[in-house]
C-alpha positions, 0 to 999 in steps of 0.5 A, a space after each residue: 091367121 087367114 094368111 097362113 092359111 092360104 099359104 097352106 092350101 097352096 103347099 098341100 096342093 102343090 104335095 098332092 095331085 088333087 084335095 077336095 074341100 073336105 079333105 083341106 077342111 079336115 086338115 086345116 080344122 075349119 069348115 068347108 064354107 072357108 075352103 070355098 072362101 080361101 080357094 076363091 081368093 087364092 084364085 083372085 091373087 092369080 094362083 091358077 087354081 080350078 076345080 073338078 067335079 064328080 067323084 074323083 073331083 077335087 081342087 087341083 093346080 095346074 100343072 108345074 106350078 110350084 116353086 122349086 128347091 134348085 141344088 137339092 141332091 135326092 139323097 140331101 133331100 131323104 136326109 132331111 126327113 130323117 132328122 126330123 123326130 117328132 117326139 123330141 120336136 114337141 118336148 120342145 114345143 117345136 112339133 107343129 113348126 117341124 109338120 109345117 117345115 117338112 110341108 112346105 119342104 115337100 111343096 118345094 120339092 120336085 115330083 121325082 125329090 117328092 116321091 123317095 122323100 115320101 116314101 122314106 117317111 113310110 118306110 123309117 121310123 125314129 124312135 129315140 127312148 131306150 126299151 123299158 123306160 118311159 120317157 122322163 116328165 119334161 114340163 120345163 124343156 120348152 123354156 130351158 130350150 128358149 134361154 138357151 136360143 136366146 141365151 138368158 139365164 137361169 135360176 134353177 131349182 135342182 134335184 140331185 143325187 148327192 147331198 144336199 139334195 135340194 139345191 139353187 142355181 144360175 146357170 149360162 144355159 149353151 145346149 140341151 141333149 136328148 140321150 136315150 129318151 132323157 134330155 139334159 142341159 150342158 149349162 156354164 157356172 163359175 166352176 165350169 160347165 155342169 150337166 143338169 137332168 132337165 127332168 129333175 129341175 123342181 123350179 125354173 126362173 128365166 132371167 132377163 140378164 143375157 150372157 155371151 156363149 163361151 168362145 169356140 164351144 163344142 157341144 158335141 165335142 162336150 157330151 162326149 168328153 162327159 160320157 167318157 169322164 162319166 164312165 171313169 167316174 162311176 167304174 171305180 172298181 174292177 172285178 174278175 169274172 168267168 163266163 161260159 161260153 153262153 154267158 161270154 155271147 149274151 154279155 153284150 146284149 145285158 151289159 153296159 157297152 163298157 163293160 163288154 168292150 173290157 171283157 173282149 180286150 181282156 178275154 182268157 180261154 180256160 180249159 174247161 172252155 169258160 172265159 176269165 175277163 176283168 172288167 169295170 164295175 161301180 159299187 159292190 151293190 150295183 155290181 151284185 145287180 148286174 151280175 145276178 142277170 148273168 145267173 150260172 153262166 158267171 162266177 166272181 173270182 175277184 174282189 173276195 168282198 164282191 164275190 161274198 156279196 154274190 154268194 150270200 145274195 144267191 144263199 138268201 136266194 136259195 133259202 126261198 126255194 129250199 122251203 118249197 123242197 122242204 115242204 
């Protein structure tokens, strides 16, 4: 611990011109009497550090002291602080080893690296949770995370959509993937790889029984096959749809890239001005949903069930307000 320790006060000196012990005791959480301590015996191991008095006193190095990164670019250098998310790096119980990475990077760091290093980290922020959505209760990703890096397997308690609700797994756990605040695990079984939301494993049992990675996965690769094999999936249907010119503009901003994507390549202009596109939809009551967030600037031309539903949602709609007319 005292090793650590010592460790850490030489790389904060080496990110900053000056620290005073109270400064170095704040941020190592221990008191001041142990700054003094540590100072006098990183001096002893030869580390040529001094101290100034006064008011802008402190503990300094001497000067270009410190050891560099060498074939580090500047913009290799930004890049690596735009990748760290601390968020995600506590989920999976990694956010003090990330703090001290980018610490002991920024000490390795020459001045001019250090200085735009810093000053994208003012400037960016990384906030990965989609809008109006709370991230998902994770309690077992930092174990889901360990069998994965030391590939074990898993016993899972899994809740799912589909009945039966409740089911048991082992798993061969390859990859976790955070999407939009939501975290999953691409895991092997006998009938394949299978996608898990680790927000719904009720139970989890890390086992000792190891197993080989499957040869040439692409984790990458297979997020993205799943996307699109999940849109597929859950756009059964098609619907034809008129947009006003207001609602044409404000589609992409209200629905799924997919959909907007349909209605660009589909687009036909009426003569009144309104746009008639064809787009996928999933089950009519998600379909009504969605489109209800359109309000007047959309009609449903097709399929004659959808655009029932529409009409008798928008008469049930209705009826509440004709009381306060009626009134």
């Amino acid at each position: 611990m005292r090793a650590s320790r010592l460790v850490s006060i030489l790389l904060l000196l080496q990110t900053r011109e000056r620290m005073t012990a109270q400064e170095l005791a704040a941020r190592l959480e221990v008191s001041e009497r142990t700054i003094y301590r540590d100072v006098q015996s990183l001096s002893a191991a030869g580390v040529p550090v001094y101290g100034e008095a006064g008011h802008e006193g402190g503990y300094r190095l001497v000067e270009g002291y410190r050891t560099r990164l060498t074939g580090l670019t500047t913009a290799e250098a930004e890049s690596l602080f735009l990748t760290g998310l601390p968020g995600a790096a506590d989920d999976l119980g990694l956010g003090e080893a990330v703090a001290e990475a980018q610490l002991k990077l920024m000490a390795a760091l020459p001045a001019e690296l250090r200085e735009r290093a810093g000053r994208l980290r003012e400037r960016f922020h990384l906030d990965t949770p989609s809008w109006y959505h709370d991230p998902d209760p994770t309690p077992h990703l930092p174990a889901v995370a360990d069998a994965v890096w030391h590939q074990r397997r898993l016993r899972l308690s899994y809740r799912r959509w589909e009945a039966p609700h409740e089911v048991t797994r082992t798993v061969e756990p390859h990859g976790v993937v955070l999407k939009a605040g939501r975290w999953y695990l691409v895991a092997r079984r006998a009938e394949g790889f299978r996608t898990y939301r680790v927000s719904r494993i009720r139970e989890l049992e890390p086992l000792e029984e190891t197993f080989d990675r499957a040869e040439g996965f692409d984790l990458t690769g297979y997020w993205r096959a799943y996307l699109d094999d999940f849109d597929t999936r859950r756009h059964r249907d098609r619907a034809v749809l008129r947009l006003s010119p207001g609602g044409l503009r404000r589609l992409p901003d209200l629905a799924e890239p997919a959909v907007a994507r349909a209605a660009r390549e589909t687009a036909e202009r009426d003569p009144d001005g309104w746009t008639r596109v064809t787009v996928p939809v999933e089950s009519p009551e998600q379909a009504v949903r969605d489109l209800l967030r359109l309000g007047p600037d959309a009609e449903v031309l097709a399929p004659a069930g959808l655009r029932a539903r529409m009409a008798e949602t928008l008469a049930a709609m209705s009826r509440y307000y004709d009381r306060d007319r009626d009134s």
